[in-house]
N, C-alpha and C positions, 0 to 999 in steps of 0.2 A: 349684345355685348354681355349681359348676365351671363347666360348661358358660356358663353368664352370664358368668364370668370370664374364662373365655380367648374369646369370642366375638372381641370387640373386637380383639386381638394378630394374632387368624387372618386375619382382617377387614386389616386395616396389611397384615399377608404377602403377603395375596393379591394385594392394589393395586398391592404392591411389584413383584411374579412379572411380572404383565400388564406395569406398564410397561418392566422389564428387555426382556421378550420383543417391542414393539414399535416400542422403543427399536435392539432389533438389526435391525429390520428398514427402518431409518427411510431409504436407498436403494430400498428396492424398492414402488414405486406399488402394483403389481397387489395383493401382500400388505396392503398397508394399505389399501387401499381393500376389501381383502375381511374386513380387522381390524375396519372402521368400519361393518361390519352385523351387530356380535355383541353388543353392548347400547351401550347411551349413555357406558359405562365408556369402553369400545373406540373409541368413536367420537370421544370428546373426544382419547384417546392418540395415535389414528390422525391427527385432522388436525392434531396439532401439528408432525409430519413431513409432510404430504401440502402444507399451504398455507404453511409456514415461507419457504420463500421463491417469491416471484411475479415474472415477466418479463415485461415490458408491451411490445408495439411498437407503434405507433401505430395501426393498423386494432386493438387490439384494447381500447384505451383506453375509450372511449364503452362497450363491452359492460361493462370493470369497472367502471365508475362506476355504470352501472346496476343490475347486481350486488350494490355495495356498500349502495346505497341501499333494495335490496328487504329486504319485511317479513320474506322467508324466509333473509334470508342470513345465514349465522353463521360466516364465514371471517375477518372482522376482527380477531378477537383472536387468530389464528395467524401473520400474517404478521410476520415476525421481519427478512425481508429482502427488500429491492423493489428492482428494476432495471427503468429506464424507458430507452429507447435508438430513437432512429431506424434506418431500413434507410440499410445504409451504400451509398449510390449516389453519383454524382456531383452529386447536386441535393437529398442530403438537407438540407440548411441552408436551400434556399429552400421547397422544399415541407415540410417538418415542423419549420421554427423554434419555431412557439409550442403544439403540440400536448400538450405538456406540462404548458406556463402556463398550457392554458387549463383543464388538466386539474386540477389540484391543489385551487382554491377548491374542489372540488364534492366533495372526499374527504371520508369519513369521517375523526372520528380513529382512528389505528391504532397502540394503547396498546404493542403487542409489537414494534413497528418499532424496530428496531435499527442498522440498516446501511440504506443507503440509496445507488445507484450512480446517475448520471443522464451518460451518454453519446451522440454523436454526433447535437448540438443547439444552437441560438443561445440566449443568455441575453439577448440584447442589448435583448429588448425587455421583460421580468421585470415584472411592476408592483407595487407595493404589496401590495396584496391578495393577487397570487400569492404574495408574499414572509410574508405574518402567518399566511397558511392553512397555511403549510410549517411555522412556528416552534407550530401548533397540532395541527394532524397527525402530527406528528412530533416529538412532544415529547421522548422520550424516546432519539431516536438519539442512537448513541454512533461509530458507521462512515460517512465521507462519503466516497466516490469519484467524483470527477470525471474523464470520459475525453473528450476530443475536444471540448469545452465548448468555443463561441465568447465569450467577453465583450467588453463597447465597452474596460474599461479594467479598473486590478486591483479598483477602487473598488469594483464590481460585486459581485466576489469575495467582498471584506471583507464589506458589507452578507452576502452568502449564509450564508457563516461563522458572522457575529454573530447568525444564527436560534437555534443551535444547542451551547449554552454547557455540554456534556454531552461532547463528540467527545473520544474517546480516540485515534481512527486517523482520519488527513485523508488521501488520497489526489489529487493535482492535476495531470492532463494538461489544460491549456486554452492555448487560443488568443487573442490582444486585434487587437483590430481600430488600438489605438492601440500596437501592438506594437512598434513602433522606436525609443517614448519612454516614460520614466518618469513614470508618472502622480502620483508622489509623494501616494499614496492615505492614506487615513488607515487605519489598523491595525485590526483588530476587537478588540472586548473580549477580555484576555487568555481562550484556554482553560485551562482551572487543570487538566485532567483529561489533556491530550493526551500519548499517548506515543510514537507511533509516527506519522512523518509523510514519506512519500512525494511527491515533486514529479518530475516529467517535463515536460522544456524543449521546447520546439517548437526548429525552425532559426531564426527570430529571437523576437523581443518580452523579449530581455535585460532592459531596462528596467520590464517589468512585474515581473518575475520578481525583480529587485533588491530591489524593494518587498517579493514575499511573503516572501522568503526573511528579508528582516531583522526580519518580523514578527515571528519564533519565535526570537529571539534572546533567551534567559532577563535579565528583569529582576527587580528586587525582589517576592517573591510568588507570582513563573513557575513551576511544577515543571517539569524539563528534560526533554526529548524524551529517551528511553530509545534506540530505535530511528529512524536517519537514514537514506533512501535518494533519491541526486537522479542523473539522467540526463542528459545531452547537456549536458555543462559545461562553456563555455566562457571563453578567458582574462579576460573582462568579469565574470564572476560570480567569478573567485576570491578577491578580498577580502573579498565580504560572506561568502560559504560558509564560509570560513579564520576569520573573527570565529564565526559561529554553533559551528564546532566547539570553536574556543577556550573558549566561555562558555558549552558544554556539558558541558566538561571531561570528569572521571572516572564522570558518572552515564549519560551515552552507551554503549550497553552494543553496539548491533551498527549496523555501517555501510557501506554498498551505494552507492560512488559511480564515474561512468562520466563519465571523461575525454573530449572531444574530440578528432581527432588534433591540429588545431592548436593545442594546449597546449603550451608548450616544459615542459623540465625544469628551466629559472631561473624562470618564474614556477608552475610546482608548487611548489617548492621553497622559496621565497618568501612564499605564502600558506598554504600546508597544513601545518600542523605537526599531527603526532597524538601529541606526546607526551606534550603535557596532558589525554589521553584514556587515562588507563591506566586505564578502567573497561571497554574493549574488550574484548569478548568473541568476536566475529566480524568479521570484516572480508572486505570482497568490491571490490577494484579492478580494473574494466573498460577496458580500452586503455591500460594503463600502458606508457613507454616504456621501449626497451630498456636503455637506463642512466638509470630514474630509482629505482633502488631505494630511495633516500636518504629515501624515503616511507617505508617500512617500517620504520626505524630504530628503536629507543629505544623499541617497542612491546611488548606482551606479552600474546598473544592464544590462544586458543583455536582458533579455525576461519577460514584463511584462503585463497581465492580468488582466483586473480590470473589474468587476461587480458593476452600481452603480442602487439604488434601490430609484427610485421619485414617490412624489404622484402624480405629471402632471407635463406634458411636460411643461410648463413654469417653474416650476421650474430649467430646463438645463440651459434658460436664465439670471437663477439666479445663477448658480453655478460661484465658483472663479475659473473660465478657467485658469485665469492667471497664478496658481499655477503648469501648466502643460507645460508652457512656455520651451524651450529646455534650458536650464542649464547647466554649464560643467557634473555635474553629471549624467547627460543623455548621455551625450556622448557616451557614449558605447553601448545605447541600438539600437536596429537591430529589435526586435518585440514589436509590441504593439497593443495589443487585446482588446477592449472594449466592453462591453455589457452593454446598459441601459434598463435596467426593469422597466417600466412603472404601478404603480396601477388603474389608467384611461386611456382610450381612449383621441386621439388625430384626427382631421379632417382626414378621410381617412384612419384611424389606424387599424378600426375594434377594439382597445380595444388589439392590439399585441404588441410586444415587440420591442424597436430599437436595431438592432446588428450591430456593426461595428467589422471590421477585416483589420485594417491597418497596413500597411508592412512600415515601414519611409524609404524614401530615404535620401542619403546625398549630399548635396550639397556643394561644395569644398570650399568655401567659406564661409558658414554661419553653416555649421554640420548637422544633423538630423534635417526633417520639419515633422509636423505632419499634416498631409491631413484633 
C-alpha cells in the first residue's frame, strides 16, 4: 500500500526532472533532437523547443504547407513563433509580393502561435480570404511584427490589426504607397490588451503614420500602452506623438524615442512634455540636441539613455552641463548611458564617435554623482 501511495508523487517528480533538464537545453538542436528518441515523454518536451519557432522564406513555403497538411505531421501544436520574410534583393517586392497571401488560406490552424513576424513583402494586394484564414489560424496571437511591409494606405493596416483582438506587442516598420497623404483611415477595433507598441517611420508617408499613431491614443475603455517606442520623428508628427504621450500620462512605464535632426528645440519643446509621465521608469532619447535638455526636466526615472549629436567636440564645452546637475528628481536613477556622436574629428579621434557608459554611484550624503 506505500508503494501505491507514493507511486503517483514519484511519477509528478520524475515528469518535473525530465522537463527541467530539457528545458535547459532548449538552444541546443543536436541535444534535443537526440532527447526526442528516448520515449514519447521526451519527444513531446523536445519538440516544444525544436519547432517553437519556424522561419519561412519563400522557396520554402509550398514544402511547409505540405508538411503541415500531412497525415504524419505533428509539428503544429509546437509552433509558438513564425516568421515569414522575402530575400531581401532589390526585386523582392515584385517577385515575392503575394507568396505569403497565397500561402496563408492553405495553413493549418496553429493553436500555439503566439508571435507572428511578416517582413520584406507587398500587402497591397491582401484579399479577403487571405485576411479571415489569418484571424483563424492565428487565433490566439498575441506579438505582431511588421518589417518592410508595403501597404496601398493605412486602411490596409487597420483591417490587418482588427484580425487579431488578443495583441499585447504591435510592432510596425511599413511603407504606403499613398505615403505623402493622409488616408484619414478608420481605426481598428480598440486592442483592450496592448501594451507594448513599437512604430518605425520610413523617410516619408508622415501622413499615414498620423493616422496610426492617433489610433492608440487612450480613450474611454483603452488600457494604456505601458511600453512606447517610435523612430525617425519628425517635426510633422510632433503634435499627435505629444497628445499620445500626454493621454498616456503616469501608466507609460518605458520610452524609446528617436528624434530627427531636423527637429529644432522650439518645437521639441512645444510638443513633448514628459512631466505628465511620472510613471517613467526608462527612458531612452536618440539625437537629442545639444541644448535641448529642457526635455529631461521635471522627470524621475530609473534608466536613462541619451544620444546627443554635435558638429565638433567643442561644441560639448558649450553645452549646458549644468542642466544635468543631480536634482531630487534624479534621485532615483541607477543607469545612465550616454553616447556623443560627433560629425568631425577630434585630435586623436580619427573622425569616431565618444561613448560613454556610466553606472552612478551613491553617496550617503550627497545621492547620485555622475563620473
Amino acid at each position: 500500500m506505500l508503494l501505491l501511495s507514493t507511486h503517483p508523487p514519484f511519477r509528478d517528480s520524475h515528469r518535473k526532472i525530465q522537463k527541467i533538464i530539457v528545458d535547459l537545453l532548449f538552444d541546443d538542436k543536436d541535444s534535443l533532437r537526440t532527447c526526442s528518441l528516448v520515449d514519447q515523454a521526451w519527444l513531446h518536451l523536445s519538440r516544444r523547443h525544436l519547432f517553437a519557432s519556424v522561419h519561412l522564406l519563400r522557396d520554402r513555403c509550398e514544402s511547409f504547407r505540405h508538411l503541415c497538411h500531412s497525415p504524419r505531421a505533428t509539428l503544429t501544436p509546437y509552433i509558438s513563433t513564425l516568421s515569414i520574410n522575402s530575400p531581401k534583393d532589390a526585386d523582392y517586392m515584385q517577385e515575392s509580393a503575394s507568396f505569403f497571401l497565397d500561402l496563408v488560406p492553405y495553413l493549418p490552424s496553429l493553436p500555439a502561435l503566439t508571435s507572428l513576424e511578416i517582413s520584406s513583402l507587398s500587402w497591397q494586394n491582401a484579399s479577403q480570404q487571405c485576411l479571415s484564414s489569418m484571424a483563424r489560424c492565428f487565433c490566439n496571437l498575441t506579438e505582431l511584427r511588421i518589417h518592410l511591409v508595403e501597404f496601398t494606405h493605412s486602411q490596409q493596416l487597420s483591417v490587418l490589426l482588427s484580425c487579431f483582438q488578443m495583441l499585447e506587442k504591435v510592432s510596425i516598420g511599413a511603407t504606403f504607397a499613398t505615403e505623402d497623404q493622409a488616408s484619414s483611415s478608420i481605426p481598428p477595433p480598440k486592442l483592450r490588451h496592448l501594451r507594448v507598441l513599437r512604430l518605425r517611420l520610413g523617410l516619408h508617408g508622415t501622413g499615414a503614420f498620423r493616422d496610426i499613431i492617433s489610433w492608440f491614443i487612450p480613450t474611454n475603455g483603452l488600457p494604456a500602452i505601458r511600453a512606447f517606442s517610435i523612430a525617425s520623428l519628425d517635426a510633422s508628427l510632433l503634435p499627435v506623438v505629444g497628445s499620445l504621450l500626454r493621454e498616456l500620462g503616469s501608466t507609460l512605464e518605458d520610452l524609446d524615442i528617436w528624434f530627427m535632426t531636423t527637429v529644432t528645440v522650439a518645437e521639441l519643446n512645444t510638443h513633448i512634455d514628459l512631466t505628465r509621465n511620472q510613471g517613467l521608469r526608462s527612458l531612452t532619447v536618440h539625437k537629442l540636441a545639444s541644448n535641448s535638455w529642457a526635455l529631461l526636466e521635471g522627470i524621475s526615472i530609473d534608466v536613462l539613455s541619451v544620444d546627443i549629436f554635435v558638429e565638433s567636440m567643442e561644441a560639448l564645452n558649450r553645452m549646458k552641463w549644468t542642466r544635468l546637475r543631480w536634482t531630487p528628481q534624479f534621485a532615483r536613477l541607477r543607469r545612465f548611458s550616454l553616447a556623443v556622436i560627433c560629425f568631425t574629428g577630434f585630435p586623436g579621434s580619427n573622425g569616431e564617435s565618444l561613448d560613454a557608459d556610466t553606472v552612478p554611484e551613491r553617496d550617503s550624503a550627497t545621492g547620485p554623482r555622475m563620473g
